[in-house]
N, C-alpha and C positions, 0 to 999 in steps of 0.2 A: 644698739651696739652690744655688742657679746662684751658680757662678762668674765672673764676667767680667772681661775683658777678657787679654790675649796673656799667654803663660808669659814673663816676664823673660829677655831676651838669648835664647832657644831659637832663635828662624828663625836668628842670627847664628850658634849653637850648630853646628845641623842642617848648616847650608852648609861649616863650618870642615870637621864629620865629614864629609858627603858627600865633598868637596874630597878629604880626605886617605885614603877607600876610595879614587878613580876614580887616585890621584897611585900609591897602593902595586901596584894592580891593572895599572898600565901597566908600572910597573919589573919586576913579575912577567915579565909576558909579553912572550915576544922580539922581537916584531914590533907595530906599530898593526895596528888592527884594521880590517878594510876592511870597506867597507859592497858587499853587491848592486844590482840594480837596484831592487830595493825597499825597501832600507832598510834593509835587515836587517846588521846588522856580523858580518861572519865570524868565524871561530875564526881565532887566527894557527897557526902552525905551532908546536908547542912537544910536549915527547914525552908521552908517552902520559900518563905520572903526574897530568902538569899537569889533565889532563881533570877530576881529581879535587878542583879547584882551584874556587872561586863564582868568577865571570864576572860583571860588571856590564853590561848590555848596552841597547841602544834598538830599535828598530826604529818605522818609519813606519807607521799602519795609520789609513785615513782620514782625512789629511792632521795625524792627531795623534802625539805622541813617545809611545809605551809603553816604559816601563822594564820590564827582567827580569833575574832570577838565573837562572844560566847554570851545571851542573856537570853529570860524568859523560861516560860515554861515550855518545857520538847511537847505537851501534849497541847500546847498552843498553835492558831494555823502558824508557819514556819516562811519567813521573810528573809532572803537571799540579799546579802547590800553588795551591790559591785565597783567598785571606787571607778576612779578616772586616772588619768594623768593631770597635773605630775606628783598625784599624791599616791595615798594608802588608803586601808580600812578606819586610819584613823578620822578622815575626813566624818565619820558617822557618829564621832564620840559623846556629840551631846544630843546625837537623835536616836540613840540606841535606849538609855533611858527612860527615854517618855515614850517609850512601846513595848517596855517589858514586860508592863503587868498586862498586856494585853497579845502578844506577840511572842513568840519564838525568834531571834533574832542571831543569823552567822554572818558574818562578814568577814570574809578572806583578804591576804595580800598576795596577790599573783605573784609568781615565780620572779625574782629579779627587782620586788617592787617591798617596802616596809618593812617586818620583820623576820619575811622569808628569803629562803635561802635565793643567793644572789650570785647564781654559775657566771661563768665569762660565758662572753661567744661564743668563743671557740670549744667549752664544755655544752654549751644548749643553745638549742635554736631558739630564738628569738620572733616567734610569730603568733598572732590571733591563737589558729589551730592550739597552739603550746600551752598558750596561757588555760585556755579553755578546759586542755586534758587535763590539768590541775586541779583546777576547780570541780571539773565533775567527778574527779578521785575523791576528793575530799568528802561530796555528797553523797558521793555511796559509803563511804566507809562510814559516813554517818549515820546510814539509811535512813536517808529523803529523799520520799516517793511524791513530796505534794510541797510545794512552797511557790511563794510569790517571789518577782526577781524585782527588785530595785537598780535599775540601773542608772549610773552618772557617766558620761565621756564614753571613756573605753568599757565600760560596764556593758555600753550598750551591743559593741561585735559580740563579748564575751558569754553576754544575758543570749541574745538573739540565735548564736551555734547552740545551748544549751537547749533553747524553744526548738529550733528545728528539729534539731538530731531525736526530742522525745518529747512532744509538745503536752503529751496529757500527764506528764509532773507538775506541771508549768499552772497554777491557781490563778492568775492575772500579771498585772505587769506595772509599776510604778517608774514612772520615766521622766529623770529627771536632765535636760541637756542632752543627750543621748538620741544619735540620728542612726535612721533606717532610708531616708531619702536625698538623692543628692542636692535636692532644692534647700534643705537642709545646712549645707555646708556652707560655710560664710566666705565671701572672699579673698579675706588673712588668711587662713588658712590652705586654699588654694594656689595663693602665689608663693606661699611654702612648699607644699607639698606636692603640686602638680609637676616643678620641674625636678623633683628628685622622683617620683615616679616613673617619670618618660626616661631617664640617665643617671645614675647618683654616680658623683664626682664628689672631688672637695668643694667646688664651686655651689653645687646645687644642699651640696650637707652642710654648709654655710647655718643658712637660713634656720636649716632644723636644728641646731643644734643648738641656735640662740632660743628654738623652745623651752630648754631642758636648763639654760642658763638663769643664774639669780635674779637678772632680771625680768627673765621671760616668765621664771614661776610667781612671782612674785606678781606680775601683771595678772595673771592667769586668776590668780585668789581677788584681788581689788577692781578686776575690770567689771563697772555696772554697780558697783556696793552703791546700798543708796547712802552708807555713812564709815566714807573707808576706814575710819577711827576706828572703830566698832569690831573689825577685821581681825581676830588675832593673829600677830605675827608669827607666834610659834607655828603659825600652818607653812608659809614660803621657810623660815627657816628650817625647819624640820627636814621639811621634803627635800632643801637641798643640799642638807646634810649627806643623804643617802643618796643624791642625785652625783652627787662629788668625791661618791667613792671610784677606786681606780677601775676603768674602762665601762662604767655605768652608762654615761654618757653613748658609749659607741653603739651598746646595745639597745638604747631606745631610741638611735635613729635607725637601729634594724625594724624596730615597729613603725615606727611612723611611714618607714617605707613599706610595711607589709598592710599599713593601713588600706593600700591601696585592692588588697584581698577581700575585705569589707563591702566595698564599694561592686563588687562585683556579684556579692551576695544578697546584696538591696532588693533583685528582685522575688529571691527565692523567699524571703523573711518577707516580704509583702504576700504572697503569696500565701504561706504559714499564717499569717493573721487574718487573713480572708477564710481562710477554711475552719482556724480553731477560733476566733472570735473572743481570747482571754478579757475578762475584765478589766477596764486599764485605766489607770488615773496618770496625766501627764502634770509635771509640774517645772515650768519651765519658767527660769531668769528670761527675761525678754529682753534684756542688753545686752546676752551675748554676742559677741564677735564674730566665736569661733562656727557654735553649732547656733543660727539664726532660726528666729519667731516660725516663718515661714515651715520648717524642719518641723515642728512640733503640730502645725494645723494639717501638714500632710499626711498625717498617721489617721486621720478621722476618713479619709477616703476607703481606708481598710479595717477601719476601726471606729466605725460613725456613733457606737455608743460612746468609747470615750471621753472622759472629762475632761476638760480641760482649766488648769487654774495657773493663772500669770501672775507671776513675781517680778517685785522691783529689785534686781538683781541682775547679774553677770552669770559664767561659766559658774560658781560654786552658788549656793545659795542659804544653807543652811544656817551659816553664821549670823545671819540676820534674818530669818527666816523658818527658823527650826519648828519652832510651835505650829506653825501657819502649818508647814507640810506634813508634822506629826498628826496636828487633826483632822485632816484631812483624808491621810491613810486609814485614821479610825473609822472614817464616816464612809469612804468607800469599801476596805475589806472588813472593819469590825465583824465581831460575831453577834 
C-alpha cells in the first residue's frame, strides 16, 4: 500500500543534521577550504592523520553542485563508492572509515539524489546516460586516472558506462547487489517495472511509485537483515526525507523507467569484462528480492577469477556487515 504524503518534520530533520556535519567538519579542519578553478574545494593543510578523516565536499560539474565524501590518502590506490536507490553516498558512512588508512576513498551523490543539486524534470533529464556525465565530471576535475568502482543497485549502470566508455581507469570492481545480467533481476521487480517499460501510465507508475514511498524504502533497508533491530532507522528516514521533496518522486520514476536502457547494455558490459578481465570481488546479500543470488554467480562466466563472498543479508548490507566487507576489500585490492 503507498504511503503518501512527506515523513513529519524530516526535511527540517535532515537540514538541522546536515547543518551540524558541515559546522563540526569545519572546526575539524584547520583552514576553509578553498575552491580551484573548477570548483573543486581543495584539501586544507592538516597532517597526515587528518586524511583519514570523511571530508564533506562539492565540486561544480556541468553547471550543477555534486556533493562527495572525501577520505584517505590521494596518493593511495583511489576507490570510487556508487550508492543505489533509494539512498545516497551516505549509505557508505561507516565503511569509509575502515579504509582510510589504507584507501583513497570519493563517493558521490548523483544529480537529483543526497546533497546534490536536485533540478526538476522539466530543468534535467533524468536518465543512467545523465547520472553518469556527472560522475565522470567530477573524476576528471579530480584527476582520476586509476580507481576501483564499488558499485551498490544503481551504482552498478553508473559504475559499468564508466568501465565501458574507458575501461583502463577502471583497477577492479567491488560489487555489491549490482546486476549486469538479467537472470539477475528478481521477480518484484519485474512486475514493477516490466509493465511500465512496455507503457507508462498512471496505472503502470502505480507500482513504481510505491518504490520510492516510506514504505517501500523502508522495506528496501530491512529486507534480509539477519537482525532488523540492528538496522538504523535514520537510513529509510533520511532517504525519505529527500525522497519527499516536491516533484522528487516523479523524477525517479523517470529512472526506474530508463532503468530499462540498462538492460540493453547487458550485453555490451559483458562483453567489456571478457576483454578487460578487471579484478573483481562480489559481495552479495543472498536475500535479496530485488537484484537475486543467481545475478551475482553470473558474472563468473565473464569473470571466472572472481571472488565471490555471500552475506546474510538483503538489498543493503553494510549495517550489519560492514567489517566483513571492509576486510575483504583489504585482502582482495590491499597493497
Amino acid at each position: 500500500m503507498r504511503v503518501g504524503g512527506p515523513v513529519a518534520s524530516a526535511p527540517l530533520l535532515l537540514t538541522c543534521i546536515a547543518d551540524d556535519a558541515v559546522a563540526v567538519d569545519r572546526l575539524l579542519a584547520r583552514a576553509q577550504p578553498k575552491r580551484n578553478q573548477q570548483g573543486v574545494q581543495m584539501a586544507s593543510s592538516t597532517p597526515q592523520a587528518n586524511s583519514h578523516m570523511t571530508h564533506y565536499r562539492t565540486a561544480t560539474v556541468n553547471d550543477r553542485t555534486v556533493f562527495y565524501r572525501e577520505a584517505g590518502d590521494p596518493n593511495s590506490p583511489t576507490i570510487v563508492l556508487l550508492h543505489g536507490l533509494p539512498t545516497s553516498s551516505q549509505m557508505f558512512r561507516e565503511l569509509i572509515p575502515l579504509l582510510a588508512a589504507d584507501f583513497h576513498l570519493i563517493a558521490p551523490d548523483y544529480i537529483g539524489f543526497g546533497h546534490s543539486d536536485a533540478p526538476s524534470r522539466d530543468d534535467f533529464e533524468y536518465t543512467f546516460d545523465a547520472l553518469t556525465a556527472h560522475v565522470r565530471g567530477l573524476l576528471d576535475q579530480l584527476h582520476l586516472t586509476s580507481y576501483i568502482l564499488y558499485m551498490q543497485d544503481y551504482g552498478g549502470p553508473v559504475g559499468f558506462r564508466l568501465f565501458a566508455e574507458d575501461p583502463q581507469k577502471v583497477r577492479g570492481f567491488i560489487i555489491q547487489n549490482a546486476n549486469a545480467y538479467m537472470e539477475g533481476v528478481g521477480d518484484a521487480p519485474k512486475k514493477v517495472l516490466m509493465p511500465l517499460w512496455e507503457k507508462r501510465t498512471p496505472e503502470t507508475e502505480g507500482p513504481a511509485r510505491d518504490f520510492v514511498s516510506l514504505e517501500g524504502t523502508k522495506f528496501h533497508w530491512l529486507v534480509g537483515a539477519k537482525d532488523p533491530e540492528s538496522i538504523n532507522p535514520d537510513n529509510w528516514v533520511l532517504d525519505q526525507a529527500l525522497l519527499d521533496r516536491p516533484g522528487v518522486q516523479d523524477y525517479q520514476v523517470d529512472l526506474l523507467e530508463d532503468y530499462k536502457s540498462n538492460i540493453s547494455l547487458y550485453p555490451e558490459w559483458q562483453a567489456a569484462f571478457r576483454a578487460h578481465k578487471p579484478r573483481t570481488l562480489i559481495a552479495w546479500g543472498k536475500k535479496d528480492p530485488f537484484f537475486v543470488p543467481s545475478g551475482a554467480e553470473a558474472y563468473l562466466r565473464d569473470l571466472p577469477e572472481a571472488k565471490i563472498v555471500w552475506l546474510d543479508a538483503g538489498h543493503f548490507v553494510l549495517d550489519e556487515n560492514v567489517h566483513t566487507v571492509a576486510g575483504e576489500i583489504k585482502a582482495v585490492f590491499g597493497r
